[in-house]
N, C-alpha and C positions, 0 to 999 in steps of 0.2 A: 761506785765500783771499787771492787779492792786492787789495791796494789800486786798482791801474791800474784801470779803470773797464771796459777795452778787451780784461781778462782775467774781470770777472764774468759771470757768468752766469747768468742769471735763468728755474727750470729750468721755467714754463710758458709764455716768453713767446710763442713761437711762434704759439699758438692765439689770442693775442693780434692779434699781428698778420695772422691768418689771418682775423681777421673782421672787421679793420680794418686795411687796409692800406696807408688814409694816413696812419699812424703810426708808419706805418717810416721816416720823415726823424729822426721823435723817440726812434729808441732807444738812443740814447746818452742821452739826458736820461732814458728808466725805468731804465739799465743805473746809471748814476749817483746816482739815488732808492733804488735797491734796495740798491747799496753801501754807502750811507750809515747803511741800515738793519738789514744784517749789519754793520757794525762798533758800531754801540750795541750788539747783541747778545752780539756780543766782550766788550764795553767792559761790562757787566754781567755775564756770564760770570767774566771777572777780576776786577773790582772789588769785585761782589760776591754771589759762585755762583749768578748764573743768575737771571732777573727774577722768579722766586715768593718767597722774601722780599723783594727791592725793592718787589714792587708789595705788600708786607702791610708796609710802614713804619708803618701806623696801630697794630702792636701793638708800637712801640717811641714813637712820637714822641707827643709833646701829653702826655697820664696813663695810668698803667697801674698796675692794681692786681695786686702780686705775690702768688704763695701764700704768704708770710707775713704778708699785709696789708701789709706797707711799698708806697708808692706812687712810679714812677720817673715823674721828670719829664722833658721830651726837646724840644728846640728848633733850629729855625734860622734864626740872625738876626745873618749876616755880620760886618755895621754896627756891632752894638751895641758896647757898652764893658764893660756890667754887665748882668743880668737879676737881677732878683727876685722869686720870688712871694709872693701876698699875696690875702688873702679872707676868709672868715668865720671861717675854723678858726686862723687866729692872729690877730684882731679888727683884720685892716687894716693890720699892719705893715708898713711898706714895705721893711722893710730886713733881716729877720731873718730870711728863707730865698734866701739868694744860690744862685744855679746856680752850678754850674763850667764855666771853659770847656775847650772840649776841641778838637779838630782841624776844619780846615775851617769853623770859623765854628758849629759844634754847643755846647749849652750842655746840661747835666746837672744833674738835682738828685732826691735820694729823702730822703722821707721818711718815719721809722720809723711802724711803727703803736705805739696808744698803750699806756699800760700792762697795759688789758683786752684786749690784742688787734686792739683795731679800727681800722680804719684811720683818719688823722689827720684827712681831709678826708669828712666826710660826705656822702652820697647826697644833691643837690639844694640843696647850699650855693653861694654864689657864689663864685669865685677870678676873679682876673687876673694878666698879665704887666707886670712893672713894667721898661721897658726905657728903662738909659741911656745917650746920644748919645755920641759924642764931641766933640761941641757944647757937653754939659753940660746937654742937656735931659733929660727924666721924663718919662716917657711911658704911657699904660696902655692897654694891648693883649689882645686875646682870644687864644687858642691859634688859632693856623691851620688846627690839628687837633682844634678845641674838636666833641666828638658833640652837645653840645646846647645854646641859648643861648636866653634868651628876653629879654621888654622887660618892664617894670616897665611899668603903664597909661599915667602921666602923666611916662615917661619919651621920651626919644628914641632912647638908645644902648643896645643890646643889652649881655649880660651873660653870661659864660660860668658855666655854670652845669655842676656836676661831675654824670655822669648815669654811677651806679653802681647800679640797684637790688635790690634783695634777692632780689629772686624775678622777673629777666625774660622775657618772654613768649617763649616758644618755639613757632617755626614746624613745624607738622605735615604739613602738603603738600606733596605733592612736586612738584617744576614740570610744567605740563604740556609734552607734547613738541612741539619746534619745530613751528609749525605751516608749512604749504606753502602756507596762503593766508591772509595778514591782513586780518582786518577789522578798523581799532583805530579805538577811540573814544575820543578826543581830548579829555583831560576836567581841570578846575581844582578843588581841594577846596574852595577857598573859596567860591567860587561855585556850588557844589553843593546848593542849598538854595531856596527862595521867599521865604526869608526876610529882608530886607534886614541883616543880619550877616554874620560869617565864617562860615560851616561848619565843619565837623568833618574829620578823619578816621573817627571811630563813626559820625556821618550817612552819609558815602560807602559806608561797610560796611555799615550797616544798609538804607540808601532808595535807593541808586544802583547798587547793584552788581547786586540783581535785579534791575534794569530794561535792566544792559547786557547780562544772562545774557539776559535774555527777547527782549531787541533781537535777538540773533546774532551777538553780535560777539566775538572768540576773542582780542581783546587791547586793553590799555586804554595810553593813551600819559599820564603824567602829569608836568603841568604844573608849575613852582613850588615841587617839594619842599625843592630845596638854599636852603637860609634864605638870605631877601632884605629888609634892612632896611625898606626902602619898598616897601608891598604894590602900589604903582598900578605899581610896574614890570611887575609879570604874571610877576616870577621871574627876569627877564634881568639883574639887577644884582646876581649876589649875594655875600653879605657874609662867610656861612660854610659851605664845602663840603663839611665832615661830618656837618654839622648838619641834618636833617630838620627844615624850618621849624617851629618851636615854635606861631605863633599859631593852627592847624589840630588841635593835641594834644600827644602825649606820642610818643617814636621807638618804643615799643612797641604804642601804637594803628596806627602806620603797617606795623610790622610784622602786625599780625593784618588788616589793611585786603589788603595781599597776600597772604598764607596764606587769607583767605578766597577772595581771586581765585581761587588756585590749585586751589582745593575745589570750584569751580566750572569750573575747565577753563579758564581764564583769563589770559594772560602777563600783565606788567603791565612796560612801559618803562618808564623814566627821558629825562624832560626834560633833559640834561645839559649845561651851559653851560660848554666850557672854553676858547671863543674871547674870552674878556674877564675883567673883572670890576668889580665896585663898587670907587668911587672914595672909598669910605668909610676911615677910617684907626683911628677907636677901637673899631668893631667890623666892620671891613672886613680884608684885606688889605696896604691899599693900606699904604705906611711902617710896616712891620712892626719892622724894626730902624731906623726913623729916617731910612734911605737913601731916594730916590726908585726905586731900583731894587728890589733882594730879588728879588723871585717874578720881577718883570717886567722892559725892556726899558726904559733911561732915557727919557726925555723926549725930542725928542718920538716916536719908537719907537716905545713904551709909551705913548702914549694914545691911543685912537681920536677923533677930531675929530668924529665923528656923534654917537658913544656918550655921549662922556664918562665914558670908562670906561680899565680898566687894561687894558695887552695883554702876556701872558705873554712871557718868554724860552724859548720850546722847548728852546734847547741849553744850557739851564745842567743840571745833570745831579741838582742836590735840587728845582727845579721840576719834572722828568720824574717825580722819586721821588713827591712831593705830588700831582700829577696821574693819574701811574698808579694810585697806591694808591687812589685817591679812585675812581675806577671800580670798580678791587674791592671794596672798601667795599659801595659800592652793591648789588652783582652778590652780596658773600657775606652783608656783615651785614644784609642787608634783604628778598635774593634777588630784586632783580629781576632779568627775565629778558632784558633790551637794554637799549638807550638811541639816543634820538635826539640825535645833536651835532646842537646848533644853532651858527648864523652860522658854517658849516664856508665861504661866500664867501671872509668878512673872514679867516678864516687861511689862507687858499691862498695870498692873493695881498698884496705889498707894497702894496697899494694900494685891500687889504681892498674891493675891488667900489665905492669912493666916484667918484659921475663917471663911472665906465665903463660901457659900455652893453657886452657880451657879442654877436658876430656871429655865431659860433660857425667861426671861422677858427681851427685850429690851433695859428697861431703865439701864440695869445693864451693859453695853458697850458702853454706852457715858455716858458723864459728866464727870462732877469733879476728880472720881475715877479712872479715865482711867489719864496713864501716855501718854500724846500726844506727847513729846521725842522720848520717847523710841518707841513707834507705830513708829513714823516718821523716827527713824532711821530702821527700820523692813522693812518698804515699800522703804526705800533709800536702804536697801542690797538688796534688792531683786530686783530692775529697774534698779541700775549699775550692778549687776550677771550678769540674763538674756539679757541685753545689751550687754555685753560684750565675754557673750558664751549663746546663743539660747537655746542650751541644756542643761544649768544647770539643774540641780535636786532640789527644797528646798522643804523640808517638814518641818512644824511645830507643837511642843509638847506642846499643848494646852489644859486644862480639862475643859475652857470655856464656851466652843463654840463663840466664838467674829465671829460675821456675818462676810463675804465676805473676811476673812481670806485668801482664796484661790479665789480669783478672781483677775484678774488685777489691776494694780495700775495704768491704765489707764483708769477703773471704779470706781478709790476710793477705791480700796479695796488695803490688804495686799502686796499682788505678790506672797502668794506664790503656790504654783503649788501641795500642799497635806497637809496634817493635820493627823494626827494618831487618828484613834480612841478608844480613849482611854475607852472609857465605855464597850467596847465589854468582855478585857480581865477581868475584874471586874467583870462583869455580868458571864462569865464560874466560877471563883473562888468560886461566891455567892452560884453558884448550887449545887456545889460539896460541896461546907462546911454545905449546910443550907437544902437543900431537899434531900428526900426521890427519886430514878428513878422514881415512880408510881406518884411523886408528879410535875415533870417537868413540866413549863408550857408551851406549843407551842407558844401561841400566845406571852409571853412575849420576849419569845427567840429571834423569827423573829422582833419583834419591835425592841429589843434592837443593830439586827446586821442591819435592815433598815435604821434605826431613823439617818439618816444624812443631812447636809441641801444640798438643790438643786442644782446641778452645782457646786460644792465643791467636789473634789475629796478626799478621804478615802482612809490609809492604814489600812485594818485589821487585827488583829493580836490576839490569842486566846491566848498568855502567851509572854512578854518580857522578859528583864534583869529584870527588876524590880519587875516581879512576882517571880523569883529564887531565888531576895535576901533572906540573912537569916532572919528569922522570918515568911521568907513564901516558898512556895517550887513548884517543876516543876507538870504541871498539872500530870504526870506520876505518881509522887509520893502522889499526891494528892489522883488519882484514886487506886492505888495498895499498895500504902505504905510498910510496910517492909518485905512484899512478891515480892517485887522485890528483895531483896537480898538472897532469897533461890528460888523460884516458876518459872526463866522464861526462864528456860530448856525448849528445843521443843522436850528434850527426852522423856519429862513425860506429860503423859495428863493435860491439865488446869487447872488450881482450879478456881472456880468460882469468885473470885475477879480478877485475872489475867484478866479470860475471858472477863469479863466488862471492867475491865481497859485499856486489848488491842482495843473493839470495839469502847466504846467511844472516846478514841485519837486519835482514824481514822478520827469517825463522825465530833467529836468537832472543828477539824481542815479541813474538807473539808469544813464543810458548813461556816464556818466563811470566807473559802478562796471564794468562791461560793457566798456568799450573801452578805457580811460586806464590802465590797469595790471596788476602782476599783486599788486597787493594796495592795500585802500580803506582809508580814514578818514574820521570825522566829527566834529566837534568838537560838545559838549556843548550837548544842547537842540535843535542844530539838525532833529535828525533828525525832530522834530516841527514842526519850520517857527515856530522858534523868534522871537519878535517883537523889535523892535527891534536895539539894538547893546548894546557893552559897553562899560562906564567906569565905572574904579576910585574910592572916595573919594580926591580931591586937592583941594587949596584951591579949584580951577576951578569945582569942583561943591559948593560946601561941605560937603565930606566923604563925601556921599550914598553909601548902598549900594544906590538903586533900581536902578542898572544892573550893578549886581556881583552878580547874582543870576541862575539860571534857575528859571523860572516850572513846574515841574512839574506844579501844580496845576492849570494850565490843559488837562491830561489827563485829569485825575481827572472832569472836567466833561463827563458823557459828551452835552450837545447841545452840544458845543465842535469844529470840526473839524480841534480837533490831535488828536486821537489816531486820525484818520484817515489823517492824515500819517504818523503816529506807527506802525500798523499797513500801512502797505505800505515803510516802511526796514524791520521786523520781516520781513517777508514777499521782500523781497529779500534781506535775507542769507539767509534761511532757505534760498531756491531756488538763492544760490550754492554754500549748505552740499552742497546735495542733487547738483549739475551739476558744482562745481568750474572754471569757468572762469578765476578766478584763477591757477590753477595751469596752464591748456591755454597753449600759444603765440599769439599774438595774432590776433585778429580777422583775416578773410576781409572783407574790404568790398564788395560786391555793386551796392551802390548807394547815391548820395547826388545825388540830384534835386532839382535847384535850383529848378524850376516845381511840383513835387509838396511840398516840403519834405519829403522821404521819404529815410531812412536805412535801410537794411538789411545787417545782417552775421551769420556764425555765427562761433560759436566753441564749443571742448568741443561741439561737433554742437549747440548750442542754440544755434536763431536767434533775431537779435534784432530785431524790426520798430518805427519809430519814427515816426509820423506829427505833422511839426510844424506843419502847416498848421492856421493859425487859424479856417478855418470849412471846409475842403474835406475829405467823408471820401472813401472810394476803395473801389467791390465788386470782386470780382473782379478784386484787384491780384497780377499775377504777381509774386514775388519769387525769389531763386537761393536753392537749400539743395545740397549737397552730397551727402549721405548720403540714401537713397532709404527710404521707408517710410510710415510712418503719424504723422504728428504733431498733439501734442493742447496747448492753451493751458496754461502753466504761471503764467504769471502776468500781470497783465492792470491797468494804470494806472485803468482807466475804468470799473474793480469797485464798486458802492455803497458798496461797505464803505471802500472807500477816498478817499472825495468825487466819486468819479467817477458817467458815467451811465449806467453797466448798456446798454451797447449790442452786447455780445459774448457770444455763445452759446458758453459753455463747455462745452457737451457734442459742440458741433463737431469732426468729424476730417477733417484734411487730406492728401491721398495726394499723394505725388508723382506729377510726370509727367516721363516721360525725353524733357523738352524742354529741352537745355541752354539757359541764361540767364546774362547777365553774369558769363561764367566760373567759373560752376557746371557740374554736368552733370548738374540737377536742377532740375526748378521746382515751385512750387504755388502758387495761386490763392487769397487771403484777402481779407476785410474787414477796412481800417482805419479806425477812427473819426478824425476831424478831434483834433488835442491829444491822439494816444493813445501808448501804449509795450505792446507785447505782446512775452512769452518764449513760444515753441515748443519743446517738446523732443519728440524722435522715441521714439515709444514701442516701438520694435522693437530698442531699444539699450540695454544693460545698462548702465548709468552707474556705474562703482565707486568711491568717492568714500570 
């Protein structure tokens, strides 16, 4: 293929631009991205046969035990002068196992096993990398590629610690198959627990995992696994990339944490952080040989001014090595089954999203602005994943919107396979902070969970981690605030903020699940209307784990009306399980009545009616249905069982009438209660799901 840009060809962009065809001023700028990304391919091809050993550099670099038990050492650290290692297994000597150096900045060293055979460096001893300057400094460093580290109680700096063990646990499930409609629940191990401590990974597997089976939800998104010195970070600053955070367990409890997922029918992502990294240096990345560069991009380049944090070099070609392999990693020795890039913003653009406010004008995702590295290495994860497993999962956390993001990267686009949308949970926030219920506005509502681009698939989501953090708080406590801590007995009648606060968490979260996407999530606890916010132990709070916790227990508590909450999230996935609208093309919008507060849309042929009026219910309210027959209540906000007031006769059957309505060519006549959400589904229709 030729270099000229003018002679690539990009063999599905057509359809690209057939569905977007104000993007035809920009295709020299995809024809140019996609070049860049066939010549890395080359450029692996030759360098070195083809990116499946590049991206398996983890079974040569950091430690490797051979079949003869000798152990090969494996480094890259430009910079340095000298390396040496040193740990328990020769009592700290800093000088008597020197690497050699070899080409490109690579440093070597094996060492034999001992006289019995055994390898030199024992299962769970500590080692380090003694690296020296050309300064003339000493420095002591973790492997880059260290699989396991932990901290010492009353220490600060992590410790790389050799993770060989005798008998490791081996995954017996097989993954489940790509699903076609995500439900993922958004979940932290640490905070997985009532108990003001860390959690477990055994906790998650034993207390958490039946509860997301039980939930409906077919994929779990996790938080925080790639070891992060500083736990208040929430996982975004991390220190070691091979490394399955040690204060949670052992990489073999994390292993069986997902093999159980998977026993259960269960994907399980990866939180994956490769738009930064900790600024840490003795058991960070950061000055790994000394240099201010290595992995990253000098000063100031390489640091993000928000973060305070490191920002990779894309085109150095052993950080592509470090970076790829670190996905496979994840993907083989762990098996998860995707991952979510986070802060995929800050590497788009030279100007990482600081300051800029997003119009969604065109020319603001090409040009000068846009970092083409970093894009190119985004679309290179994503073409060796999905190469390599069909099924991967990627989603990308974007406030952007960068066109064709989720399109093929055989149309020039990204690769990836979903994008969060992120304006949705903002927009509930806004409402609840800023209007009046009388003040709602329909029509903006629906825009804001519509407004996605074409052929891009959407996770929806009505509240994250991000909306818990402290400074902000879970949409429960938004709506009810500190009548959740005395008012949510189901032994005493309602108070009137309760009562709204239960209705809207129902509403607010069906129709985001219902309209916002073609796949949901929920972050951890909330799905029972989980109380307060979240904040890590830091000095701020002297150290506290009260809010690094979720409250489970407050389910178990059956006159408590969370597991009311708790049981219609159960009950909506369960009825997306059974309808599939996820997977249907998006919502028909029928109506959105600014004087009624009334929403109506179908979709997969199940209609969805949405009454938000604060005290007005509606007999005999025409709505448009499409599809002609007999429809029966599938599920119903204002069911007792769900804190609601049983004001809807489910034995009810609704007939169409061949009166066309708001661009339907079908109507029927219902009762909506005032604060309610009803699913219809047509019982003359075979639903194959």
């Amino acid at each position: 293929m030729a270099d000229s840009e003018d002679n690539v060809t990009i063999p599905g962009i057509s359809r690209l631009l057939q569905m977007d065809p104000y993007l035809k001023p920009y295709e020299k700028d995809f024809k140019r991205r996609y070049e860049l990304l066939q010549k890395l391919l080359r450029q692996l091809e030759e360098s070195e046969g083809g990116f499946d050993l590049f991206t398996r550099s983890y079974w040569t670099f950091g430690v490797q035990r051979r079949p003869d038990n000798s152990l090969f050492f494996k480094e890259w650290a430009p910079a340095a002068e000298a390396l040496f290692l040193t740990g328990d297994f020769n009592g700290w000597d800093k000088f008597s196992h020197p690497y050699t150096k070899k080409e490109f900045g690579k440093w070597e060293l094996i060492l034999p096993p001992r006289h019995d055979k055994s390898p030199a460096v024992d299962h769970n001893t500590k080692l380090k990398v003694v690296v020296h300057t050309k300064e003339g400094e000493r420095l002591y460093r973790i492997s880059p590629w260290a699989k396991y580290v932990t901290r010492e109680e009353k220490s600060v700096i992590y410790d790389w610690v050799h993770w060989d063990p005798p008998q490791p646990y081996v995954q017996i499930h097989p993954r489940p198959k790509k699903a076609t409609r995500l439900r993922i629940y958004e979940a932290h191990v640490g905070i997985a627990s009532p108990e003001g401590k860390i959690a477990s990974y055994t906790n998650f597997t034993d207390n958490v995992l039946p509860r997301i089976k039980d939930l409906g939800y077919n994929c779990i998104q996790l938080m925080a696994i790639m070891e992060h010195a500083y736990y208040a970070s929430f996982g975004y600053q991390v220190t070691s990339f091979f490394a399955a955070s040690s204060r949670f367990g052992t990489p073999d409890e994390l292993k069986q944490l997902i093999d159980v997922a998977h026993s259960m029918g269960i994907s399980v992502l990866l939180d994956v952080v490769h738009s930064h990294a900790s600024k840490n240096t003795e058991d960070g990345l950061n000055r790994f040989d000394g240099s201010d560069s290595c992995f990253f991009h000098s000063p100031p380049r390489g640091v993000h001014s928000l973060w305070d944090s490191r920002l990779f070099n894309y085109s150095s070609w052993e950080v592509l090595r470090f970076l790829l392999s670190n996905l496979r990693w994840w993907m083989e020795e762990y098996r998860f089954d995707g991952f979510r890039f986070d802060g995929i913003t800050s590497m788009l653009y030279h100007h990482h999203g600081i300051g800029t406010g997003f119009s969604g004008d065109y020319s603001e995702y090409f040009g000068l602005q846009v970092d083409e590295d970093s894009l190119v290495y985004l679309m290179l994860s994503n073409h060796i994943l999905h190469t390599l497993n069909p099924d991967c999962i990627t989603i990308a956390e974007d406030v952007s919107g960068m066109p064709a993001l989720c399109r093929g990267v055989e149309e020039g686009g990204l690769g990836f396979d979903y994008r969060l949308a992120m304006a949705i949970p903002d927009k509930w926030i806004q409402i609840l902070k800023e209007l009046k219920d009388e003040d709602w506005e329909m029509g903006n509502i629906v825009h804001t969970l519509t407004n996605r681009r074409y052929g891009e698939k959407c996770i929806a989501y009505a509240e994250s981690h991000d909306q818990a953090l402290v400074g902000d708080k879970s949409l429960a406590f938004w709506l009810m605030d500190k009548e959740m801590y005395t008012n949510m007995s189901s032994m005493i009648p309602m108070t009137a903020v309760v009562d709204r606060g239960m209705q809207l968490h129902k509403m607010i979260r069906l129709l985001t699940h219902a309209l916002g996407g073609e796949g949901y999530l929920n972050f951890i606890g909330n799905e029972f209307g989980h109380p307060e916010w979240l904040d890590f132990p830091r000095e701020g709070n002297n150290q506290s784990y009260h809010y690094a916790r979720r409250q489970f227990n407050l389910l178990d508590m059956d006159h408590l009306r969370y597991c009311q909450l708790y049981a219609f999230d159960r009950d909506m996935n369960r009825t997306e399980d059974k309808y599939g609208w996820l997977a249907a093309p998006p919502a028909f919008v029928s109506a959105k009545h600014e004087g009624d507060k009334v929403i109506v849309f179908d979709r997969a042929n199940v209609l969805f009616i949405f009454n938000f009026h604060p005290s007005k219910s509606f007999q005999d309210y025409r709505v448009a249905v499409e599809v002609p027959g007999k429809y029966k209540i599938k599920l119903d906000s204002d069911e007792v069982q769900y804190g609601g007031h049983g004001r809807l006769d489910h034995n009810t059957e609704f007939f169409t009438e061949t009166q066309p309505f708001n661009g339907r060519s079908n109507s029927i006549r219902v009762y909506i209660p005032c604060r309610t959400a009803i699913v219809l589904a047509n019982e003359e229709i075979d639903y194959c799901y």
